[in-house]
NUFITI-674210 format. One record per residue (C-alpha): x, y, z; residue in one letter; residue number from 1. Coordinates in nm, 3 decimals, always signed. Layout:
! NUFITI-674210
<atom X="X" Y="Y" Z="Z" r="A" k="NUM"/>
...
END
This chain:
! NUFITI-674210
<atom X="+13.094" Y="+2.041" Z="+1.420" r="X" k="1"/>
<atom X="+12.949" Y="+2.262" Z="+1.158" r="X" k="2"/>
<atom X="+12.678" Y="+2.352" Z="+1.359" r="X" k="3"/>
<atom X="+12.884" Y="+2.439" Z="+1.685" r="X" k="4"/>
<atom X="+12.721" Y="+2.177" Z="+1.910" r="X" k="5"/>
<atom X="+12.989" Y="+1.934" Z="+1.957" r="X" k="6"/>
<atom X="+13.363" Y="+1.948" Z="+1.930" r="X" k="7"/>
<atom X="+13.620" Y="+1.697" Z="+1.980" r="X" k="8"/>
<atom X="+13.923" Y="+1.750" Z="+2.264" r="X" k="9"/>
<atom X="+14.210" Y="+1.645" Z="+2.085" r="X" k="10"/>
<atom X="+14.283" Y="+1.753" Z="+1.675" r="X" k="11"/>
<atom X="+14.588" Y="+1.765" Z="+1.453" r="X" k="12"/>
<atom X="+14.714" Y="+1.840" Z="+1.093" r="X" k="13"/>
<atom X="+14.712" Y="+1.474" Z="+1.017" r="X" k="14"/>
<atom X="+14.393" Y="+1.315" Z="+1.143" r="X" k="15"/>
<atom X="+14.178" Y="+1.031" Z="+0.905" r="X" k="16"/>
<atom X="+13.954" Y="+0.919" Z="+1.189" r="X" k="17"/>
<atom X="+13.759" Y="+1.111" Z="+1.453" r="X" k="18"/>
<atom X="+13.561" Y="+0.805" Z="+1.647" r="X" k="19"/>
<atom X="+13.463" Y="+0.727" Z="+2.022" r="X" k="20"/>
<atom X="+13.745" Y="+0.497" Z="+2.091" r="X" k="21"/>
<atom X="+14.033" Y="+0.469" Z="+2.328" r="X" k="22"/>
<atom X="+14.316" Y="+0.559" Z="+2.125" r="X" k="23"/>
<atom X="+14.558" Y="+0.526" Z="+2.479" r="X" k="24"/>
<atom X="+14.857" Y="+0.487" Z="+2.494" r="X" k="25"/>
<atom X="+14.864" Y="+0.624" Z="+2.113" r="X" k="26"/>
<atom X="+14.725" Y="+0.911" Z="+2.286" r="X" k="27"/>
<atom X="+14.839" Y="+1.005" Z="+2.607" r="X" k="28"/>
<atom X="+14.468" Y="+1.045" Z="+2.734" r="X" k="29"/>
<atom X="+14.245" Y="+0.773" Z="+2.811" r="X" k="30"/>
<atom X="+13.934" Y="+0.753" Z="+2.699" r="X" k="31"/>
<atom X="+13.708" Y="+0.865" Z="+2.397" r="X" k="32"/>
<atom X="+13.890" Y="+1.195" Z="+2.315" r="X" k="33"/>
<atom X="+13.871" Y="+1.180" Z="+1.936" r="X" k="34"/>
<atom X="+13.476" Y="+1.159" Z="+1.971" r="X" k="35"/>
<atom X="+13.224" Y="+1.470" Z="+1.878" r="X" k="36"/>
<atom X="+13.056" Y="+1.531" Z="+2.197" r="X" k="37"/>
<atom X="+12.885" Y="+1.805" Z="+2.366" r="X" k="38"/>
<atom X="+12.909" Y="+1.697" Z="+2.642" r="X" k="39"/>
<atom X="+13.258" Y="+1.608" Z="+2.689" r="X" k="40"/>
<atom X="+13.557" Y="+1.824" Z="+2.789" r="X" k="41"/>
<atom X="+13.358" Y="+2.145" Z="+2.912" r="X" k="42"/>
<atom X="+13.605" Y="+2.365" Z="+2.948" r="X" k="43"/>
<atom X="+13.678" Y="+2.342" Z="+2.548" r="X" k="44"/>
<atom X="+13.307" Y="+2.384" Z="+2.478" r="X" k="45"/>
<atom X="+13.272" Y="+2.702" Z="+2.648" r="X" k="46"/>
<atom X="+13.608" Y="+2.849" Z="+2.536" r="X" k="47"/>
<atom X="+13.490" Y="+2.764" Z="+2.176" r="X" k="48"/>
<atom X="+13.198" Y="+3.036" Z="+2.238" r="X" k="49"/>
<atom X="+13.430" Y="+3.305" Z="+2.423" r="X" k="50"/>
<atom X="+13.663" Y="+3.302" Z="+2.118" r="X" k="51"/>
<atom X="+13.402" Y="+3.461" Z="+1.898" r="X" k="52"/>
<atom X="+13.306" Y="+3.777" Z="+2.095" r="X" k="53"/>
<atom X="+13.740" Y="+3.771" Z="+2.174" r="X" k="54"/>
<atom X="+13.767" Y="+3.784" Z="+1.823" r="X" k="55"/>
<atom X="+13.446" Y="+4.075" Z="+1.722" r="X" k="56"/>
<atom X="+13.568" Y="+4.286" Z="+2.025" r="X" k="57"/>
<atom X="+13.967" Y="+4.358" Z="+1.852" r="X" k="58"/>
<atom X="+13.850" Y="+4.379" Z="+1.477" r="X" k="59"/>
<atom X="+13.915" Y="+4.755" Z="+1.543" r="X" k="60"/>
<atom X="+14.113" Y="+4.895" Z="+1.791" r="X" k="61"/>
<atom X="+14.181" Y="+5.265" Z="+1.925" r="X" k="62"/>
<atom X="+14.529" Y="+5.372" Z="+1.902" r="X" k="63"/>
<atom X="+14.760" Y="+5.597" Z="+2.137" r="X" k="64"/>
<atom X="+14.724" Y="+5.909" Z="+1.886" r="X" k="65"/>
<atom X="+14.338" Y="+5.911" Z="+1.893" r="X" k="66"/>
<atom X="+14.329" Y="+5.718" Z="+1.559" r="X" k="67"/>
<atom X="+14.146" Y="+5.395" Z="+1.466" r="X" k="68"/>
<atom X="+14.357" Y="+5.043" Z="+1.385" r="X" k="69"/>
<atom X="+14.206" Y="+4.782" Z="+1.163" r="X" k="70"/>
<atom X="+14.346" Y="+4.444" Z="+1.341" r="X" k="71"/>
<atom X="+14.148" Y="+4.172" Z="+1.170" r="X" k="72"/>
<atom X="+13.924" Y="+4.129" Z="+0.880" r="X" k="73"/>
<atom X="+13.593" Y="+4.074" Z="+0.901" r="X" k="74"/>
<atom X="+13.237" Y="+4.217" Z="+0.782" r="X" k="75"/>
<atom X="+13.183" Y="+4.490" Z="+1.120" r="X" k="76"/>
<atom X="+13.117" Y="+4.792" Z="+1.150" r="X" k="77"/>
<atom X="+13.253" Y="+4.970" Z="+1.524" r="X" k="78"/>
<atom X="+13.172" Y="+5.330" Z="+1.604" r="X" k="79"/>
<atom X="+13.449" Y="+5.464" Z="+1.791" r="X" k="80"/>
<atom X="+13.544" Y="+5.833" Z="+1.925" r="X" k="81"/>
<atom X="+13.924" Y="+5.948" Z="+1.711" r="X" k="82"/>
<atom X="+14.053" Y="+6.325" Z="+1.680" r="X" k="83"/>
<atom X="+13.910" Y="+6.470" Z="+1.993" r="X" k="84"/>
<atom X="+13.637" Y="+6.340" Z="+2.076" r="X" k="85"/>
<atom X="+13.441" Y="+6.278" Z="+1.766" r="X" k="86"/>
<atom X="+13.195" Y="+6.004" Z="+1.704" r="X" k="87"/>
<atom X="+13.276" Y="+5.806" Z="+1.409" r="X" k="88"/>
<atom X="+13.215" Y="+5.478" Z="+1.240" r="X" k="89"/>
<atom X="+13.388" Y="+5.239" Z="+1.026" r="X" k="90"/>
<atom X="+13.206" Y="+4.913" Z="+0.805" r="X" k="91"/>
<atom X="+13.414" Y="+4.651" Z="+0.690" r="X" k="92"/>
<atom X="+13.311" Y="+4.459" Z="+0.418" r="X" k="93"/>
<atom X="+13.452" Y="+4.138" Z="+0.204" r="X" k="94"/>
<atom X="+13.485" Y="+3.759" Z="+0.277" r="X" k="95"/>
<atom X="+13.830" Y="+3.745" Z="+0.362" r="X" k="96"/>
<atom X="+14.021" Y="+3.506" Z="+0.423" r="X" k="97"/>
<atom X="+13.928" Y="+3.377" Z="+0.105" r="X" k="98"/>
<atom X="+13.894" Y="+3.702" Z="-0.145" r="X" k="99"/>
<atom X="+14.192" Y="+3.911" Z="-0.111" r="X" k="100"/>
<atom X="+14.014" Y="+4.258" Z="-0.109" r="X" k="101"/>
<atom X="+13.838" Y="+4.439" Z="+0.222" r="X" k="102"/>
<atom X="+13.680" Y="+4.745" Z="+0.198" r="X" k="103"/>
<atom X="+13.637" Y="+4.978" Z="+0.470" r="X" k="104"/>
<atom X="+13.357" Y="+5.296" Z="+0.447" r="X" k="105"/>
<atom X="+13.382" Y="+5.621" Z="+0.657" r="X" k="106"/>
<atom X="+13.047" Y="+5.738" Z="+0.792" r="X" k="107"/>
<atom X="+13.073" Y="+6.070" Z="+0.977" r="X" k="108"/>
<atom X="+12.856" Y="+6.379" Z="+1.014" r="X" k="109"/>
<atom X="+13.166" Y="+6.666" Z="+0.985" r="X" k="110"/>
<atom X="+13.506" Y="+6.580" Z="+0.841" r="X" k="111"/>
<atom X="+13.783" Y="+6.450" Z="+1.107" r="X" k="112"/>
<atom X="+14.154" Y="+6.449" Z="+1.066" r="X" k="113"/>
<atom X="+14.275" Y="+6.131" Z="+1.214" r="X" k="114"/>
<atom X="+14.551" Y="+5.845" Z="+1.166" r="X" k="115"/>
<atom X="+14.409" Y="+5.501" Z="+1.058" r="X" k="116"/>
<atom X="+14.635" Y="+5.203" Z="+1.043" r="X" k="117"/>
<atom X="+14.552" Y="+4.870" Z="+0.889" r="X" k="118"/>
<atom X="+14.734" Y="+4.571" Z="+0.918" r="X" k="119"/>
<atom X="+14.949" Y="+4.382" Z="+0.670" r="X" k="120"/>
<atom X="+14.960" Y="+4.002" Z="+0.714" r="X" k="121"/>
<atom X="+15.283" Y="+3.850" Z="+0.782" r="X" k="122"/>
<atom X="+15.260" Y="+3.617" Z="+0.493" r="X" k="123"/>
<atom X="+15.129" Y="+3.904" Z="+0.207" r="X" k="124"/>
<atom X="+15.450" Y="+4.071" Z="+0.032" r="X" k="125"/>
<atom X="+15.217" Y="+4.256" Z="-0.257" r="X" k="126"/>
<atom X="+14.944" Y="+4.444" Z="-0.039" r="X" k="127"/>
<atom X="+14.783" Y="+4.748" Z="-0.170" r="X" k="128"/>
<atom X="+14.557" Y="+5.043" Z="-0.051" r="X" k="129"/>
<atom X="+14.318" Y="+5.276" Z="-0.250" r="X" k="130"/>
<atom X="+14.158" Y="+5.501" Z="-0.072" r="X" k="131"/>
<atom X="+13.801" Y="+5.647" Z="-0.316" r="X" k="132"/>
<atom X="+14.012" Y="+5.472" Z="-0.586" r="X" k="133"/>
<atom X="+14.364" Y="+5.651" Z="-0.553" r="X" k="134"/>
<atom X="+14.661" Y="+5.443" Z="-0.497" r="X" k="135"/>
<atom X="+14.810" Y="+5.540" Z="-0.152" r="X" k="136"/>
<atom X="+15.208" Y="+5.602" Z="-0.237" r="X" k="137"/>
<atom X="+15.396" Y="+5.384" Z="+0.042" r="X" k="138"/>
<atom X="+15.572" Y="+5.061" Z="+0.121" r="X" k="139"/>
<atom X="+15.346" Y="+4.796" Z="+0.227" r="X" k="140"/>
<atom X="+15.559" Y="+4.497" Z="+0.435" r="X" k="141"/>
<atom X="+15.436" Y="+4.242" Z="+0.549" r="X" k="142"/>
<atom X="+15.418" Y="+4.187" Z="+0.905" r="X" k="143"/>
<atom X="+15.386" Y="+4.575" Z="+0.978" r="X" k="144"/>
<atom X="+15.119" Y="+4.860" Z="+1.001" r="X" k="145"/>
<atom X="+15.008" Y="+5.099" Z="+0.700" r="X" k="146"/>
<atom X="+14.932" Y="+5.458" Z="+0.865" r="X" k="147"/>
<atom X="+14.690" Y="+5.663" Z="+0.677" r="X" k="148"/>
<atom X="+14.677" Y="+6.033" Z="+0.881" r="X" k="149"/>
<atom X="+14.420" Y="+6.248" Z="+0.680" r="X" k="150"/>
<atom X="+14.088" Y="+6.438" Z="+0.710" r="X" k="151"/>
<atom X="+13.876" Y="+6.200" Z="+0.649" r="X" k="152"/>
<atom X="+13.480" Y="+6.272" Z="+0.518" r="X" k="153"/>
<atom X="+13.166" Y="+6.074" Z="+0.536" r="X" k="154"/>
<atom X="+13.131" Y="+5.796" Z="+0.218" r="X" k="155"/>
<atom X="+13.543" Y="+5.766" Z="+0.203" r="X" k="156"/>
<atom X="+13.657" Y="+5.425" Z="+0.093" r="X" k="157"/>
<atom X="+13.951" Y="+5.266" Z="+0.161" r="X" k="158"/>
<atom X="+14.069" Y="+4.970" Z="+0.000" r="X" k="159"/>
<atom X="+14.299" Y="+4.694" Z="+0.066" r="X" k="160"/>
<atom X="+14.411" Y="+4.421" Z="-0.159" r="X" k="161"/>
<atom X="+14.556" Y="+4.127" Z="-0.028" r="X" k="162"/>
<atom X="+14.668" Y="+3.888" Z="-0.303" r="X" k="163"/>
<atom X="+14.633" Y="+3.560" Z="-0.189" r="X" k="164"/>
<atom X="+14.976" Y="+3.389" Z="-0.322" r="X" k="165"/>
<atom X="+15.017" Y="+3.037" Z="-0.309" r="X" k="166"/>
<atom X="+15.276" Y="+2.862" Z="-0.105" r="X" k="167"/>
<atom X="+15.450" Y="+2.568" Z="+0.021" r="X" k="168"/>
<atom X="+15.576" Y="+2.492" Z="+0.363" r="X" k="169"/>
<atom X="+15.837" Y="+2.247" Z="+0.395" r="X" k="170"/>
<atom X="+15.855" Y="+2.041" Z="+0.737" r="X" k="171"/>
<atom X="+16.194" Y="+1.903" Z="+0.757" r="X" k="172"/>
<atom X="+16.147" Y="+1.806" Z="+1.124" r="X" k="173"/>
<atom X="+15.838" Y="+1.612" Z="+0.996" r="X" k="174"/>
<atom X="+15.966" Y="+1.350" Z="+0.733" r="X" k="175"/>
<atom X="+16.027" Y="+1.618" Z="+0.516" r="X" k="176"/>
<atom X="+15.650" Y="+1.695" Z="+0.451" r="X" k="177"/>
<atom X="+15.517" Y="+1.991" Z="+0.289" r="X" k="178"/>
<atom X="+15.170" Y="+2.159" Z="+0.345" r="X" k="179"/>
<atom X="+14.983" Y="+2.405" Z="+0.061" r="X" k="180"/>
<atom X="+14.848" Y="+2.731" Z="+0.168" r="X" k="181"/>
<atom X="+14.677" Y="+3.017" Z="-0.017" r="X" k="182"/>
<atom X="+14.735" Y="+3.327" Z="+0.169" r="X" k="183"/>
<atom X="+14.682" Y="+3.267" Z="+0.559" r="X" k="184"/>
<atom X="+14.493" Y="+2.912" Z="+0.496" r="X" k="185"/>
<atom X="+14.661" Y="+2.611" Z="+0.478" r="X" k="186"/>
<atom X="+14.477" Y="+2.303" Z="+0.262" r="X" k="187"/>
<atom X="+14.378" Y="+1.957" Z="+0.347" r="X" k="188"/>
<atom X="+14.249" Y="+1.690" Z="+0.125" r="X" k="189"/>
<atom X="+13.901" Y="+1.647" Z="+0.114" r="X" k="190"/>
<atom X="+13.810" Y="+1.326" Z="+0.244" r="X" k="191"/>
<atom X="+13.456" Y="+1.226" Z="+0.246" r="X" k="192"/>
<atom X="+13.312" Y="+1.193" Z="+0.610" r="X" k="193"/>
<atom X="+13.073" Y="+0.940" Z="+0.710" r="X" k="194"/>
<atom X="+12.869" Y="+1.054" Z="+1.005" r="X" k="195"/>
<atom X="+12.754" Y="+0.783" Z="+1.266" r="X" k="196"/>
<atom X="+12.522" Y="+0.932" Z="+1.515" r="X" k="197"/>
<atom X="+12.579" Y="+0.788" Z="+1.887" r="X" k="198"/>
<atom X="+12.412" Y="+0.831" Z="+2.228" r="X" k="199"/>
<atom X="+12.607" Y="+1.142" Z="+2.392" r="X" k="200"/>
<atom X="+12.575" Y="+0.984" Z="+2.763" r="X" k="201"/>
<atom X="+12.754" Y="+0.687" Z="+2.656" r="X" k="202"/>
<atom X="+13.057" Y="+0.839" Z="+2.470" r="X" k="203"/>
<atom X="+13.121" Y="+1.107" Z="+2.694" r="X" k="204"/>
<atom X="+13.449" Y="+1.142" Z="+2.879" r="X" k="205"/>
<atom X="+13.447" Y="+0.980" Z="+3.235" r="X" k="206"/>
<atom X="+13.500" Y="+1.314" Z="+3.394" r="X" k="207"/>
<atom X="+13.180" Y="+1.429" Z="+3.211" r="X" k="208"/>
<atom X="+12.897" Y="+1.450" Z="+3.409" r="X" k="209"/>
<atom X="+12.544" Y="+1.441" Z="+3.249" r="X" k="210"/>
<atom X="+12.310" Y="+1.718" Z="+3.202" r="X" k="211"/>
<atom X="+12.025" Y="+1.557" Z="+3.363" r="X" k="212"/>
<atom X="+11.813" Y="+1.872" Z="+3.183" r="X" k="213"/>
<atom X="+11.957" Y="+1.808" Z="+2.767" r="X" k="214"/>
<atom X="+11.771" Y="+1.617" Z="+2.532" r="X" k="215"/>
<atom X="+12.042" Y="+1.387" Z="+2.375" r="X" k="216"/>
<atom X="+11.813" Y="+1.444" Z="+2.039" r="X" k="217"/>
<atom X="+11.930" Y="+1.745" Z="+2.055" r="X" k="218"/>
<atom X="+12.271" Y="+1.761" Z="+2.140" r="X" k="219"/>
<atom X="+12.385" Y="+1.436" Z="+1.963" r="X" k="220"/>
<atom X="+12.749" Y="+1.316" Z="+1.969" r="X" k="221"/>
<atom X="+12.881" Y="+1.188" Z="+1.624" r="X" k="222"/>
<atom X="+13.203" Y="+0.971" Z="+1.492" r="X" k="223"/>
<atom X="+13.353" Y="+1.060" Z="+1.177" r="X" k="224"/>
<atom X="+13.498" Y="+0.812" Z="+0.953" r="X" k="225"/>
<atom X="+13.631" Y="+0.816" Z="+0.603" r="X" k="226"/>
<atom X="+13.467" Y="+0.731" Z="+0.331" r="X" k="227"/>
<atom X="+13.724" Y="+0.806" Z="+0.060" r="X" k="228"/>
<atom X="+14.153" Y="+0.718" Z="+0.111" r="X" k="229"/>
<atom X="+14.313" Y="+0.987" Z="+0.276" r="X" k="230"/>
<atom X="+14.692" Y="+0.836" Z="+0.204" r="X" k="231"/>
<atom X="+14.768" Y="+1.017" Z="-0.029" r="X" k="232"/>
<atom X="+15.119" Y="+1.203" Z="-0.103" r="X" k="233"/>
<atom X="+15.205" Y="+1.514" Z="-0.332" r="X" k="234"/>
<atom X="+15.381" Y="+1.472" Z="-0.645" r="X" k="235"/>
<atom X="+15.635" Y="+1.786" Z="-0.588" r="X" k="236"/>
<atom X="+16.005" Y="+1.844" Z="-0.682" r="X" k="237"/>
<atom X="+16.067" Y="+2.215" Z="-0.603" r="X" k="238"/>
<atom X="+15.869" Y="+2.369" Z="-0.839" r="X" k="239"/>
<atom X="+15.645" Y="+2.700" Z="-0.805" r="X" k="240"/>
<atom X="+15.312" Y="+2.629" Z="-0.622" r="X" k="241"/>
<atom X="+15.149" Y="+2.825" Z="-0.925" r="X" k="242"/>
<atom X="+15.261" Y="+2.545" Z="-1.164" r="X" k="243"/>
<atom X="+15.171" Y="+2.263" Z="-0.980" r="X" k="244"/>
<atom X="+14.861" Y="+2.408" Z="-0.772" r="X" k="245"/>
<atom X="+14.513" Y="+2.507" Z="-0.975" r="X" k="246"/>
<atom X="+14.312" Y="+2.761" Z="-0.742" r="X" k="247"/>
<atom X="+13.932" Y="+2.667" Z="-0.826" r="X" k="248"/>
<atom X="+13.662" Y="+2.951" Z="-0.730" r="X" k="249"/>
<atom X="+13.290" Y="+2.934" Z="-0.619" r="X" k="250"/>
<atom X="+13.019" Y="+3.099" Z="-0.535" r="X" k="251"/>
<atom X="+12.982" Y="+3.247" Z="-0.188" r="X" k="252"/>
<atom X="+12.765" Y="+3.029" Z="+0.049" r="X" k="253"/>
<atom X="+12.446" Y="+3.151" Z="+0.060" r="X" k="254"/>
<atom X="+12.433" Y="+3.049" Z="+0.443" r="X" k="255"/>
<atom X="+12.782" Y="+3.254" Z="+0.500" r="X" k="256"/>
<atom X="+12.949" Y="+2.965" Z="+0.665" r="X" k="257"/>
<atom X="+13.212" Y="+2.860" Z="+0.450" r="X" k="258"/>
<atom X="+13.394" Y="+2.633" Z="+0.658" r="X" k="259"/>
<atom X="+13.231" Y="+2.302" Z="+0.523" r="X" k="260"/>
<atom X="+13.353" Y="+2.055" Z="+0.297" r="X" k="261"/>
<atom X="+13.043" Y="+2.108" Z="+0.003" r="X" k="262"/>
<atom X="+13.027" Y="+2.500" Z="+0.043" r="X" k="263"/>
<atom X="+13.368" Y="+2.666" Z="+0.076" r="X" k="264"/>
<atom X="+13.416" Y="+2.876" Z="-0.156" r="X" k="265"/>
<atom X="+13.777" Y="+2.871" Z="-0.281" r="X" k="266"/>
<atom X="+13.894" Y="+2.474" Z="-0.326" r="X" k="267"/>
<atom X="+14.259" Y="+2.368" Z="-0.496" r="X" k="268"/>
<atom X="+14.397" Y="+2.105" Z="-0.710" r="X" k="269"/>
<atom X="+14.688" Y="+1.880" Z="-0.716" r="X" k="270"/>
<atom X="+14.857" Y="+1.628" Z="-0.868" r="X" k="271"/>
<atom X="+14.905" Y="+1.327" Z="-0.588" r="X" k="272"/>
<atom X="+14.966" Y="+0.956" Z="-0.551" r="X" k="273"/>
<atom X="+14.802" Y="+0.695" Z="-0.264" r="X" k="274"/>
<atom X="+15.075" Y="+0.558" Z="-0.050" r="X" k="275"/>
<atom X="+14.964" Y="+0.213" Z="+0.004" r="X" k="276"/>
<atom X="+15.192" Y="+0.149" Z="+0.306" r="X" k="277"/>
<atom X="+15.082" Y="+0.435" Z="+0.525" r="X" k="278"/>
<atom X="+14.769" Y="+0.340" Z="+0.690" r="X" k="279"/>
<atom X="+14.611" Y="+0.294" Z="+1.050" r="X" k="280"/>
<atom X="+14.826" Y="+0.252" Z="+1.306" r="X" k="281"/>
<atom X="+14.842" Y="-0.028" Z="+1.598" r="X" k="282"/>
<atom X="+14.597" Y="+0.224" Z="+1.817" r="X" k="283"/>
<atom X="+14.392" Y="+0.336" Z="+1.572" r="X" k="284"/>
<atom X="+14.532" Y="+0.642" Z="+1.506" r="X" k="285"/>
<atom X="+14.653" Y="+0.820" Z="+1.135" r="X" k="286"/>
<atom X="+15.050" Y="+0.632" Z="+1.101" r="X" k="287"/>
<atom X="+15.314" Y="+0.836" Z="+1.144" r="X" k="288"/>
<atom X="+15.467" Y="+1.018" Z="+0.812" r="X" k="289"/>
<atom X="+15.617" Y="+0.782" Z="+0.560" r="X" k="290"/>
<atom X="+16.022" Y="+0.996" Z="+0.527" r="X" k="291"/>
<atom X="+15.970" Y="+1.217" Z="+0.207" r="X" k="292"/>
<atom X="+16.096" Y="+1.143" Z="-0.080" r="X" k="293"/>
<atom X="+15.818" Y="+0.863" Z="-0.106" r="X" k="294"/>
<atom X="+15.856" Y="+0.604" Z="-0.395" r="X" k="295"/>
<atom X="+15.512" Y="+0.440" Z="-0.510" r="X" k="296"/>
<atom X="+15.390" Y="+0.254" Z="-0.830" r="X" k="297"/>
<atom X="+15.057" Y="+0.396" Z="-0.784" r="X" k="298"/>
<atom X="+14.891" Y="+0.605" Z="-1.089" r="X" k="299"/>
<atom X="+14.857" Y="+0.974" Z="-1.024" r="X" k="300"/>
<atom X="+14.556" Y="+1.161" Z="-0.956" r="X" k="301"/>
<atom X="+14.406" Y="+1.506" Z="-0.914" r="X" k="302"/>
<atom X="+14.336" Y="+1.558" Z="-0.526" r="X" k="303"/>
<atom X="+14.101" Y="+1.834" Z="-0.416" r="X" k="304"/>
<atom X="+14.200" Y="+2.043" Z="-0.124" r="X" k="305"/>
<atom X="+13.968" Y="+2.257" Z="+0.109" r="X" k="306"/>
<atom X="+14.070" Y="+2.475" Z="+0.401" r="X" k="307"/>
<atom X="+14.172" Y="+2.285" Z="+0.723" r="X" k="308"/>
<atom X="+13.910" Y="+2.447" Z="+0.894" r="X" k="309"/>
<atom X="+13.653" Y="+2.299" Z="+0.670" r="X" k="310"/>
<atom X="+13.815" Y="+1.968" Z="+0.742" r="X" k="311"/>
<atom X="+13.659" Y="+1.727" Z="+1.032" r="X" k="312"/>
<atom X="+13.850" Y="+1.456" Z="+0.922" r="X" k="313"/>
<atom X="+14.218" Y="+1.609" Z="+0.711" r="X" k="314"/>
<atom X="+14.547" Y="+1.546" Z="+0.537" r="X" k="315"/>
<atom X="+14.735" Y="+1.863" Z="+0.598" r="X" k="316"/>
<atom X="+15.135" Y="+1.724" Z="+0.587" r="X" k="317"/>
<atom X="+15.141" Y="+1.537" Z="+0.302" r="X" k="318"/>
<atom X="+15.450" Y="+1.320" Z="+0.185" r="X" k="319"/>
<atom X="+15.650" Y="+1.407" Z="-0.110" r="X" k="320"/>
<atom X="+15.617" Y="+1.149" Z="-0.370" r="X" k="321"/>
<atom X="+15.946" Y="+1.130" Z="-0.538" r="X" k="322"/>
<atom X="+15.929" Y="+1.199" Z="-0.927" r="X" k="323"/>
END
């Protein structure tokens, strides 16, 4: 959920319902695992709030030759120890993944020589460092490490530019689906959720047991149903994602969480058709893939897509609609 109180046990690429029903033998589980409880599944609730300090604790990371790394991108700032011995720090700044530049700011008291890496995403081919506005003169591929070994001095910038390219994934082992990404996110239509609040104790897993202590007000469960139609294909015949895909910009979130449907900040366009055949399964569950191509007699429209992880309820793998 947005607000990190309830999560569901079982979520996929594909996924137009999130209720408290049993979806068995659709799902192999029994019981109410598409359902937004607190309560439910512990183990998943607590490793939801490990994964955060997990992920603050190896933004940075020391390296082997008393240097610094830059791992993953996010606003931090780590002091550290590099050369020998010397207390440094480094702020990161920038709202990646959705702008493609991060900036990163020396603070230091005396100048230090020392190597700092950054790392190049696997799916950026046109990366780029300044550092206080020169153009660092090296390849950049993707996948690897950049290794800047200089003296660095207190105020130095260092910029990276990430361009955030758009891209298509084709799933031939899926029905021949293809899913949109710009830069490391991958898209999913926005379908408009309808919350329906329900009484945690009762839609809890059977191997829950009940914090006698919780206030249910508090910690409420919800199901998630759509209120828009989420079967919907993409109108696609090999072209360049740039011609068929228009990237729409907003303003940041002035919350900084912009992982919800209303607020994120970067949304995309695209040219799709509703498949009327494709629809809710015997078990209550999204249908598997119509086989792409996908001929319909349906009128085309312009779908919005958010980031997945903005997505409660999501198309990801969408069928080809044959032109």
């Amino acid at each position: 959920m947005p607000d990190f109180k309830a999560l569901r046990y079982i979520t996929s690429p594909n996924m137009s319902i999130s209720d408290s029903k049993n979806h068995h033998p659709g799902i192999d589980n029994k019981g109410p695992f598409l359902m937004m409880n607190p309560f439910s599944s512990r183990c998943c609730q607590h490793n939801h709030a490990q994964g955060w300090p997990y992920f603050a604790e190896h933004i940075f990371m020391a390296t082997p030759d008393n240097g610094l790394a830059a791992l993953l991108f996010a606003e931090a700032v780590v002091t550290a120890k590099v050369a020998n011995g010397q207390e440094i720090s480094i702020e990161s700044a920038g709202h990646y993944p959705f702008d493609d530049q991060i900036s990163f700011t020396v603070h230091t008291a005396n100048g230090v020589s020392f190597p700092y890496y950054i790392r190049i995403p696997n799916w950026c081919n046109q990366a780029s460092v300044l550092v206080n506005g020169k153009k660092v003169q090296q390849a950049f591929k993707a996948g690897s490490y950049v290794k800047i070994e200089r003296t660095w001095n207190d105020g130095d910038k260092i910029t990276l530019t990430l361009p955030m390219e758009l891209s298509i994934t084709k799933w031939k082992e899926n029905k021949g689906s293809i899913s949109i990404n710009r830069g490391p996110l991958t898209y999913s239509l926005k379908i408009q959720e309808q919350y329906i609040k329900k009484d945690s104790k009762a839609s809890a897993i059977g191997d829950s047991k009940w914090q006698d202590n919780a206030d249910p007000e508090k910690w409420p469960s919800f199901e998630i149903l759509p209120n828009s139609p989420w079967n919907y294909g993409i109108v696609y015949a090999g072209q360049k994602p740039g011609e068929i895909i228009e990237v729409i910009k907003s303003e940041w979130p002035e919350d900084n969480f912009p992982f919800t449907p209303d607020h994120v900040p970067v949304r995309l366009k695209v040219k799709g058709k509703q498949i009327p055949e494709w629809k809710i399964d015997q078990y209550g569950l999204t249908d598997v893939l119509p086989a792409s191509p996908v001929q319909v007699n349906t009128e085309a429209e312009e779908l919005e897509l958010i980031p997945m992880g903005a997505a409660r309820l999501r198309i990801s793998a969408f069928p080809v609609i044959k032109y």
